[in-house]
Backbone bond lengths (Angstrom), bond angles and torsions (degrees), N, CA, C in turn:
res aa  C-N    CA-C-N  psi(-1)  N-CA   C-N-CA  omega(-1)  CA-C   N-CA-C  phi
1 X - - - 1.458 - - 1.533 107.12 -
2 X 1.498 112.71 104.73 1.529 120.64 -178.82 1.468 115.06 -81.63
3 X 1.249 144.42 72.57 1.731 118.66 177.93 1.388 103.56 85.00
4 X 1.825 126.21 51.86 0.911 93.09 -173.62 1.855 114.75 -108.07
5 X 1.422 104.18 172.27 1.520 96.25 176.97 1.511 128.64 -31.22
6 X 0.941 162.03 126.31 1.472 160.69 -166.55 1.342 110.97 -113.85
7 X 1.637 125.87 118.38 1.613 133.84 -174.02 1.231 94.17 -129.55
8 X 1.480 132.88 158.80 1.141 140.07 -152.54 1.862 97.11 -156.65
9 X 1.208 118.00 109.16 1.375 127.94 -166.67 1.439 104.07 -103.09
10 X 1.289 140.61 126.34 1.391 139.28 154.94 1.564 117.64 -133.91
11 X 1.443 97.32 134.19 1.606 101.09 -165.94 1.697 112.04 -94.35
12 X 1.664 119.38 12.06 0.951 136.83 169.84 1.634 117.87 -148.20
13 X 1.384 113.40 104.14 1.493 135.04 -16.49 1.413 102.48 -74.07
14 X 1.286 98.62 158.34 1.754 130.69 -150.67 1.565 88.64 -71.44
15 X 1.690 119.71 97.07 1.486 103.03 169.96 1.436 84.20 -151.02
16 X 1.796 103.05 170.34 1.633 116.11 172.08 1.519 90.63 -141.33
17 X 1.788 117.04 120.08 1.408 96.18 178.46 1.448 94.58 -136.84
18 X 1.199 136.82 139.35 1.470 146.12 -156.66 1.767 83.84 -98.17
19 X 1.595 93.20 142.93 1.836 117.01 179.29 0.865 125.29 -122.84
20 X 1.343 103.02 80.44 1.341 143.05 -125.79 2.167 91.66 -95.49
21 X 1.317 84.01 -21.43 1.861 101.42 -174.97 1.430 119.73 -97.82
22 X 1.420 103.42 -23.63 1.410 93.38 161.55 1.387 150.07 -108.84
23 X 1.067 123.88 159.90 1.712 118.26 -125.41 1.934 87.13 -114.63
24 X 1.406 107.79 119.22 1.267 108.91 168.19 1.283 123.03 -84.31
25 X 1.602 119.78 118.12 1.807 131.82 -148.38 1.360 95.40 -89.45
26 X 1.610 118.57 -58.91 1.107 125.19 -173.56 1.763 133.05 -142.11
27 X 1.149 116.64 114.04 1.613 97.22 -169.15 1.731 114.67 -134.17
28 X 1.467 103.79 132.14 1.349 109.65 -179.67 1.481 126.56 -114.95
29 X 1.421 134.31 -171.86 1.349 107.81 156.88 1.724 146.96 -49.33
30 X 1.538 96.78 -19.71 1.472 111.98 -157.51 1.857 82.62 -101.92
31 X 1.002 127.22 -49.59 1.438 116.28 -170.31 1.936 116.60 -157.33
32 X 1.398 126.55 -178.54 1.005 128.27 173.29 1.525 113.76 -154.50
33 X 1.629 106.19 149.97 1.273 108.59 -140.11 1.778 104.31 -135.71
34 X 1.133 111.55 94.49 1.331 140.51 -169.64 1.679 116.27 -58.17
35 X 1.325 147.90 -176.49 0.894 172.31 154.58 1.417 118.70 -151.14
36 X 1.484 113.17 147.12 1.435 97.30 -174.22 1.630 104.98 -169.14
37 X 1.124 128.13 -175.49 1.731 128.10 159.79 1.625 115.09 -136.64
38 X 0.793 140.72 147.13 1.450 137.10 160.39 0.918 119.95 -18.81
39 X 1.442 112.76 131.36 1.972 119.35 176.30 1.110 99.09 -76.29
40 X 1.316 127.27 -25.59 1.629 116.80 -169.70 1.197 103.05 -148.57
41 X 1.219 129.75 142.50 1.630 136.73 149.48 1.204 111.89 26.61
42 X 1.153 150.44 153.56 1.354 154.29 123.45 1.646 108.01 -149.23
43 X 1.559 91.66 167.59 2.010 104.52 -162.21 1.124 85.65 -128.45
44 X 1.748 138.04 -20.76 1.445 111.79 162.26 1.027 126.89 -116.32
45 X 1.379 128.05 12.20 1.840 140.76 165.25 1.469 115.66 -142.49
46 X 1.193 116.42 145.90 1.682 118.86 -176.79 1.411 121.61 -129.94
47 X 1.793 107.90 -20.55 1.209 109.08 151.87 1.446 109.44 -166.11
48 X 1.536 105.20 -148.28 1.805 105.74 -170.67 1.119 114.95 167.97
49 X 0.895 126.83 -172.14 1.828 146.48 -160.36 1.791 98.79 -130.37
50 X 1.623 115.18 151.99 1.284 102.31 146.68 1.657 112.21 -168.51
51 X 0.927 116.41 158.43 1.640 130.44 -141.52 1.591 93.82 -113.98
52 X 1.056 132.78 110.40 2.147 120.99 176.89 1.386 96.58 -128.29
53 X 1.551 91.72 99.75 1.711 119.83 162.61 1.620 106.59 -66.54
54 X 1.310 109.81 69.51 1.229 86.12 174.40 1.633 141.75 -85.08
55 X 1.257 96.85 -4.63 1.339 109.01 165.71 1.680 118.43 -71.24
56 X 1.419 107.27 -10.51 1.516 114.37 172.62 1.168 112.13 -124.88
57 X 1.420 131.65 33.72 1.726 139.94 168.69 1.356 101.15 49.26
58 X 1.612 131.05 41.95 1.420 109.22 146.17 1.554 109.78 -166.15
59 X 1.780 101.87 170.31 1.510 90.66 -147.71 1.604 73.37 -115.47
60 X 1.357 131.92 145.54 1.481 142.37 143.78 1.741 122.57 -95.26
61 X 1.217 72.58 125.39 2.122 102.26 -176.80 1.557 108.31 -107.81
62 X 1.386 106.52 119.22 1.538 117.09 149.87 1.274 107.46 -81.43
63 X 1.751 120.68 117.03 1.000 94.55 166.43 2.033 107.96 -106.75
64 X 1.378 95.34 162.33 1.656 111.84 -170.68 1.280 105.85 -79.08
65 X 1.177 134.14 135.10 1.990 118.44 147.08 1.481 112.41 -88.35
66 X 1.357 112.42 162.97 1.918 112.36 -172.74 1.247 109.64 -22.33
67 X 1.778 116.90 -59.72 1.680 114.48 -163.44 1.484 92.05 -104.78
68 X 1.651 105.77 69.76 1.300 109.30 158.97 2.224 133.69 62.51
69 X 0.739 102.76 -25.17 1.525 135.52 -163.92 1.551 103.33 -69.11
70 X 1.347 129.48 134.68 1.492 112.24 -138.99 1.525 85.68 -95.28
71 X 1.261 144.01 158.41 1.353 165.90 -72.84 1.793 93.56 166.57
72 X 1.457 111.64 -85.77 0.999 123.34 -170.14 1.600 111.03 -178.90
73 X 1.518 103.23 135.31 1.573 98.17 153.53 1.320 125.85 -66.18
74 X 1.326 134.88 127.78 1.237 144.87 148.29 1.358 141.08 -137.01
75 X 1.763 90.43 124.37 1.701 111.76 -167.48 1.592 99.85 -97.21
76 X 1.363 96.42 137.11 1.606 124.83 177.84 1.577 113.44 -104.45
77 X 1.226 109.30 120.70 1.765 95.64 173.35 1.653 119.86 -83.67
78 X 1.129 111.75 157.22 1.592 95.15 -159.40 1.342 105.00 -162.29
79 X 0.958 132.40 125.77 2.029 124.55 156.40 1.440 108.96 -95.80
80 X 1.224 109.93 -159.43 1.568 111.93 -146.31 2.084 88.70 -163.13
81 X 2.040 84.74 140.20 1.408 79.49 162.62 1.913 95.22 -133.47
82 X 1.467 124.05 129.58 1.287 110.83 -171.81 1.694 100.46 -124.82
83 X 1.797 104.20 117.40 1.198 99.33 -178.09 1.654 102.28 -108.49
84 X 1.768 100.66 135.44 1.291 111.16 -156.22 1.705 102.96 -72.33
85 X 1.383 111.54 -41.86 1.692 123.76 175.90 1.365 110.73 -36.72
86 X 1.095 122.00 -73.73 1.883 126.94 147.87 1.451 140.94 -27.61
87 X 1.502 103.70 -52.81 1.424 98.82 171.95 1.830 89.44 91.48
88 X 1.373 110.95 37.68 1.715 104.10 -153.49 1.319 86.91 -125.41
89 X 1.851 134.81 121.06 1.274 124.88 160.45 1.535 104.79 -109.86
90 X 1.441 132.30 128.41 0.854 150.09 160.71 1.667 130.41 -68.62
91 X 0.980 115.56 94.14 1.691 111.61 -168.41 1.184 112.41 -89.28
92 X 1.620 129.71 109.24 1.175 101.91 -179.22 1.313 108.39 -116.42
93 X 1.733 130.76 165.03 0.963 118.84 -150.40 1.672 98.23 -123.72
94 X 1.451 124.40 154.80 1.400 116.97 -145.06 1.427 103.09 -124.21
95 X 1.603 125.19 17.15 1.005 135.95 151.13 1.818 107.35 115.34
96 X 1.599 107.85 -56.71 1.474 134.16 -173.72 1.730 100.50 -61.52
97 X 1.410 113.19 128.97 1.708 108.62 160.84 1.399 91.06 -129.72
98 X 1.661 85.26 174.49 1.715 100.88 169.51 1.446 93.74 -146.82
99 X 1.740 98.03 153.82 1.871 106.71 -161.88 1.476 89.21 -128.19
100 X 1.295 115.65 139.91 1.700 115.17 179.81 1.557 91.88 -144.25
101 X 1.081 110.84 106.65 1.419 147.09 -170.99 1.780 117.86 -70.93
102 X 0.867 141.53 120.38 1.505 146.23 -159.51 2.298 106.91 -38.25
103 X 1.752 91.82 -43.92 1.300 93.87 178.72 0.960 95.43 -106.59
104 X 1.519 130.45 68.33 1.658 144.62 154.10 1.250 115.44 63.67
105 X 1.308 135.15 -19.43 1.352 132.75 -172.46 1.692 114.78 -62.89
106 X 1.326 108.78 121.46 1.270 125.01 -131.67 2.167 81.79 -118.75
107 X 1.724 120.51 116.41 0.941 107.17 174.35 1.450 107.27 -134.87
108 X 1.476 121.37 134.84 1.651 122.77 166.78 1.674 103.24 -71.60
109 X 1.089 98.28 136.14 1.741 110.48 153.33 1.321 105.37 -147.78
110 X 1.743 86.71 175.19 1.793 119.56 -169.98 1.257 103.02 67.42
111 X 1.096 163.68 27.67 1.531 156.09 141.97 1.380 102.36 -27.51
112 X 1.380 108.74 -48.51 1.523 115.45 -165.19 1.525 96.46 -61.40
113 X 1.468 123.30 -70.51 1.402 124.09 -179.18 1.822 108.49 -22.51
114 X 1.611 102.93 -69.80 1.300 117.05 -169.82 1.625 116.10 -40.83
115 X 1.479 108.08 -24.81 1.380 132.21 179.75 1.653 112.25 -64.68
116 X 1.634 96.21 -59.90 1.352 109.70 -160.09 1.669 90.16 -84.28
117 X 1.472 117.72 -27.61 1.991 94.82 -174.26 1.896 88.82 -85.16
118 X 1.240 138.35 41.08 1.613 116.46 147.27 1.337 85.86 -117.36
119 X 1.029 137.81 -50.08 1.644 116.56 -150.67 1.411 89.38 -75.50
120 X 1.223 141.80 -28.85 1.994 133.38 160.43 1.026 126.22 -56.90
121 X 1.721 102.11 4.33 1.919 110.32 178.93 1.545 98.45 51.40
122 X 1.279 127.64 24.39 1.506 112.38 176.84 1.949 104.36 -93.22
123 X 1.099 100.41 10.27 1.826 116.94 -170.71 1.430 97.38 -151.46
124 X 1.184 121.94 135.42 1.693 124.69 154.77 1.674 108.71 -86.68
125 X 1.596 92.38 -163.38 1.819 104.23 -171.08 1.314 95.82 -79.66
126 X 1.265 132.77 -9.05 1.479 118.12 -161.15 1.374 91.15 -98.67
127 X 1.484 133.44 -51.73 1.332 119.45 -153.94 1.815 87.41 -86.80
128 X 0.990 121.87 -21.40 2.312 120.47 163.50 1.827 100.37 -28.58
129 X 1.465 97.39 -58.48 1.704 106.88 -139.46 1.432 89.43 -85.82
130 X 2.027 135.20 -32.08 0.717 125.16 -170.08 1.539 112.71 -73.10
131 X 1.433 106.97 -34.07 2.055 100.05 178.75 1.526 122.99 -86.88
132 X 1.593 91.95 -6.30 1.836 107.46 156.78 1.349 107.62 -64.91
133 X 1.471 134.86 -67.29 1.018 139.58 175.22 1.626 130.61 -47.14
134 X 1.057 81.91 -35.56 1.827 97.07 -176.75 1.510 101.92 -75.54
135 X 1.633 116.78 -65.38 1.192 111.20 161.45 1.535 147.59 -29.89
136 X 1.787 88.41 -38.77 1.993 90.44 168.40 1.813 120.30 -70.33
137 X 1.741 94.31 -30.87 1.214 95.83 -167.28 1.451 97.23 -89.97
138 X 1.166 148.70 -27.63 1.734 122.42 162.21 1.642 116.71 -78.11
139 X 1.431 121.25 7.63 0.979 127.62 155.80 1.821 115.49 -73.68
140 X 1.699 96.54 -42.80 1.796 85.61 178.18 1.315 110.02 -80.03
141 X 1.490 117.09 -6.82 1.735 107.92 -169.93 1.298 90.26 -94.58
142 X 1.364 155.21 29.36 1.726 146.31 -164.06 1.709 68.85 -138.96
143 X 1.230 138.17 -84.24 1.242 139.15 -174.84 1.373 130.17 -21.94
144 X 1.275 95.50 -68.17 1.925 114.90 155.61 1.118 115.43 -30.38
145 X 1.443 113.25 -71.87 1.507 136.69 -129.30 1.767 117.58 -127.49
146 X 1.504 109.54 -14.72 1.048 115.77 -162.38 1.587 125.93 66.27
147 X 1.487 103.29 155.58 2.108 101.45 175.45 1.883 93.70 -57.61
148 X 0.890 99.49 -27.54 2.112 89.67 -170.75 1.510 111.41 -52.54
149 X 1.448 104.63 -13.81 2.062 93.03 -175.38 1.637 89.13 -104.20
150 X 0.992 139.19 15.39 1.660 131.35 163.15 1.395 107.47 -113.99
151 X 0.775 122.15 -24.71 2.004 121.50 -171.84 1.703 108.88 -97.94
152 X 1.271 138.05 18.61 1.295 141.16 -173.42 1.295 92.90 -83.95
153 X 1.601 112.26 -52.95 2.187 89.38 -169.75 1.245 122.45 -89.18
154 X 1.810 115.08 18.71 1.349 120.53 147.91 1.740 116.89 -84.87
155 X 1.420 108.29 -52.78 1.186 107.49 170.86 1.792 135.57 -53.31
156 X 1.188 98.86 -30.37 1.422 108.87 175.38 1.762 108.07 -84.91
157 X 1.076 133.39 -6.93 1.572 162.08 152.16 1.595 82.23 -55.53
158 X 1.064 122.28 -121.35 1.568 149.49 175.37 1.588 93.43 -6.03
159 X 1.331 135.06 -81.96 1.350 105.08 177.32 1.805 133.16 -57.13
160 X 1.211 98.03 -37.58 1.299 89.69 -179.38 1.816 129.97 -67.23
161 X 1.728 104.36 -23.83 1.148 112.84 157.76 1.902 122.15 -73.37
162 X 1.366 130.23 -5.67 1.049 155.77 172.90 1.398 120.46 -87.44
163 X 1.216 108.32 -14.66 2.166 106.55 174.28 1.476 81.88 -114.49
């Protein structure tokens, strides 16, 4: 998969909108590493970086504030549908995040969402158990390991575009 189109699926609220604006910096087998700005408005982030492990169901976001200044890490759990005929990767997003905060404070959200899209049949048991799962296990690698062993091929992005 060379450069390919990038769509972004969320089943709360129910949209699929292709990102169309953000600019893919760098991409290898293990992951690819985004730049981007807000689709819409915001008063506490304006843009960011982001990293989609997709071989490990989740995508990591720096996010920016106006004068740049990091906001927060936040990882999204997510699978992927990539159709090769197209050149079309589909990101979809699995409801569960986790926010790891500049002075480390480390928070899960949307459970509730993740809750309300199975009992809305808008998710089955399989994609339930998969962002349960995914979630524990980048929960033990943030635990383990810290956000520093997921954010290197954004950060090394950021300096090297910086000299």
């Amino acid at each position: 998969m060379e450069n390919p189109v990038l769509y972004r699926k969320r089943f709360i609220p129910d949209e699929c909108l292709e990102l169309k604006d953000d600019i893919i910096l760098e991409q290898t087998d293990s992951f690819i590493v985004t730049k981007w700005s807000t689709i819409r408005k915001r008063c506490d982030l304006s843009s960011g970086y982001s990293c989609y492990y997709l071989d490990r169901g989740y995508k990591v976001s720096k996010f920016l504030k106006d004068d740049g200044s990091l906001l927060c890490w936040y990882c999204d759990i997510i699978t992927y549908d990539y159709d090769k005929e197209t050149n079309r990767l589909l990101v979809i997003d699995l409801l569960a995040d986790v926010k790891v905060y500049p002075n480390g404070l480390i928070k899960v959200v949307d459970l509730d969402e993740l809750s309300e899209a199975f009992e809305k049949r808008l998710i089955d048991e399989v994609l339930l158990k998969k962002s349960l799962l995914t979630l524990n296990r980048l929960l033990n690698e943030i635990y383990d390991n810290g956000i520093e062993s997921l954010v290197g091929p954004i950060e090394k992005i950021i300096v090297n575009n910086d000299q």
